[in-house]
N, C-alpha and C positions, 0 to 999 in steps of 0.2 A: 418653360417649354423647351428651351435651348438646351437647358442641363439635364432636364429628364429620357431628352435623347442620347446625349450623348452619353448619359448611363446605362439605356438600353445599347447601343453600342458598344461600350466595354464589356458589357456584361453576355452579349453574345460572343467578341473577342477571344475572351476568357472560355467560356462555353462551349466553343468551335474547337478553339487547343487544345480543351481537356478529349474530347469525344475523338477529336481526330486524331491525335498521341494514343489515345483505348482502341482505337477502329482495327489496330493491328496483331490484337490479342483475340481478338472473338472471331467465329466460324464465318459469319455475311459482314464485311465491313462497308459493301458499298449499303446497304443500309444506312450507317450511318453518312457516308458521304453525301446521297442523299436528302437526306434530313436536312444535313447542315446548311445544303445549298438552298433546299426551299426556305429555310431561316430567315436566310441573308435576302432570298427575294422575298419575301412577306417585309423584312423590313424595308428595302427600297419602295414601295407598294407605300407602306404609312409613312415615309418622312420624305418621298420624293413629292417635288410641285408640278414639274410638268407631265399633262395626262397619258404621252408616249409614251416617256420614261416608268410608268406608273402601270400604263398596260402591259406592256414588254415582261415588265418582271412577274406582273402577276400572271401570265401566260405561264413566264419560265416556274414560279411558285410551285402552281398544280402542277405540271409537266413532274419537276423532279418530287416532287409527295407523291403522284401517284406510283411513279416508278421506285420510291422507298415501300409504300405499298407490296407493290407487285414482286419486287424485292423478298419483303420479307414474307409473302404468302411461299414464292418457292420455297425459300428455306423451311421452312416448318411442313411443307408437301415431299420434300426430298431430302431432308436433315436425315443421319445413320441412327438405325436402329442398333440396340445390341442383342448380339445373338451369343447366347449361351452352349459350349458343345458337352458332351456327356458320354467317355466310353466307358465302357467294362470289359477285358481290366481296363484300369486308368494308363500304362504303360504296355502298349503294343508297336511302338516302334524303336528302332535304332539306327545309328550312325553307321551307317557301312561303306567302304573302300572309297570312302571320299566322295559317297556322290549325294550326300543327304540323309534324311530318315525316312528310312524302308521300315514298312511292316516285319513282325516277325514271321520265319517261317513257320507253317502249320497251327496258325492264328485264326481265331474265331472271334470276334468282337461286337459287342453290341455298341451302336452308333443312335446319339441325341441329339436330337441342336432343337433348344429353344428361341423365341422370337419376340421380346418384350411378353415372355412367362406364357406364349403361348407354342406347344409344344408343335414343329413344323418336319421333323424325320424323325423318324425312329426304325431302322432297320439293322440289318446284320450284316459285315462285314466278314468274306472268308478268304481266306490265303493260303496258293498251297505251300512245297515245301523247298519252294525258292522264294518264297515272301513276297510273287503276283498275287493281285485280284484275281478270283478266280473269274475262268467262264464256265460258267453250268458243260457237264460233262454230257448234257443231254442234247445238246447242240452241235458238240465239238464233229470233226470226220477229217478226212483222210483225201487226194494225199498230198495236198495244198497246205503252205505254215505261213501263217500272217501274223507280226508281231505290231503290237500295237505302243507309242509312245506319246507322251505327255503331258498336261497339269489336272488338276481336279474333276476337269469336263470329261479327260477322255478315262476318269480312273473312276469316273462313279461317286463324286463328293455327293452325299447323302439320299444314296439309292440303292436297290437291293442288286444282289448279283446279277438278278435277268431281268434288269433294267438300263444295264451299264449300253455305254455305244459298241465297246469292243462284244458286246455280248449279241446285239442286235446284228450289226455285221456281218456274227459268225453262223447267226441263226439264219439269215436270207441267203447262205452259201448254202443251204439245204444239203449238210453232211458233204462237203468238199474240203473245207478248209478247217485247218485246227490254230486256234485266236492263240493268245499270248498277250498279257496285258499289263504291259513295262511303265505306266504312267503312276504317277505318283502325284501328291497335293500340294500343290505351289510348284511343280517343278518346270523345268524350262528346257531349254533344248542343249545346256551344258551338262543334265543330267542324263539325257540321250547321248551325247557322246561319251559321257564318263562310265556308264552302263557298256557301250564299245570295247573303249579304251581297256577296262579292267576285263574284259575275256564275260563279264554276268552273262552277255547274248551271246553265250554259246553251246553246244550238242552235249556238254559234260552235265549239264543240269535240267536237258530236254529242252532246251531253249533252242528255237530256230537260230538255224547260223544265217551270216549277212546275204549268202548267195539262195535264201527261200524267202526272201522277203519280196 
């Protein structure tokens, strides 16, 4: 009986090292931490004699399995999907004056993204011939300039032109203000100063200047 524990002992020892050395490669490692703890209390539970000591663990047992449990339901409810994108062309951007990749100008593009193979946008992307998103010119007016700045959200990531924010903004100005729509995908507010910095927000290419914003 004495040796058959103490086998079960090493051989969780062993058991625990290996899983907890691995716990540091995979996506949910308290999973396994975990596991390993209700282990250790299931074995106090079968080789402990006094019946506190015996309660205690098997309280702490369930507690950490259900929370490996709970654990591992998160992960598999909120683990990353992958998402596939798909333009035509396949090259519609480039690197320009150091502020990242811009559209080209006078670009027309059709825009995919799938969702684990199930197709989730499928619109069209237009630019004029300063390489904005556009805003629908059936919106636009006079004689207010609002230039609009920032990442995916405010540029329309996988929505049609008169779906964008800049485009809804310009359409509730009911013909007062004419949009402008300087945001880009993944960009950040270094890309707004570098758009500054380099003269882009300026009169020479119909871009409102700093003093119509």
């Amino acid at each position: 009986m004495r040796q058959s524990r103490l086998i079960t002992i090493a051989a969780l020892i062993v058991a625990s090292f290996v899983l907890l050395r691995s716990s540091s490669t995979i996506e949910a490692p308290f999973i396994v931490y975990f596991l390993v703890a209700s282990a250790w209390a299931i074995t106090i539970v079968l080789f402990s004699l006094p019946e506190v000591l015996r309660n205690g663990a098997l309280i702490c047992g369930s507690v950490f399995f259900s929370m490996a449990l709970v654990e591992t339901s998160m992960y598999y409810a909120n683990r990353s999907q992958i998402i596939i994108t798909r333009t035509i062309p396949v090259e519609w951007r480039r690197d320009e004056k150091g502020m990242g990749s811009q559209p080209l100008p006078n670009t027309t593009i059709a825009f995919e993204e799938s969702l684990d193979g199930r197709l989730i946008d499928d619109v069209t992307y237009r630019f004029d011939g300063s390489g904005l998103r556009e805003i629908p010119a059936s919106v636009q007016g006079r004689p207010h300039r609002v230039v609009f700045f920032g990442c995916s959200f405010m540029f329309g990531h996988g929505v049609k032109d008169d779906e964008t924010l800049p485009y809804y903004f310009v359409r509730e100005a009911s013909g007062t203000i004419e949009g402008f729509n300087f945001a880009g995908d993944g960009w950040g507010p270094h890309q707004m100063l570098r758009e500054i910095e380099t003269g882009f927000v300026s009169p020479s290419c119909r871009h409102a200047r700093a003093g119509d914003i």
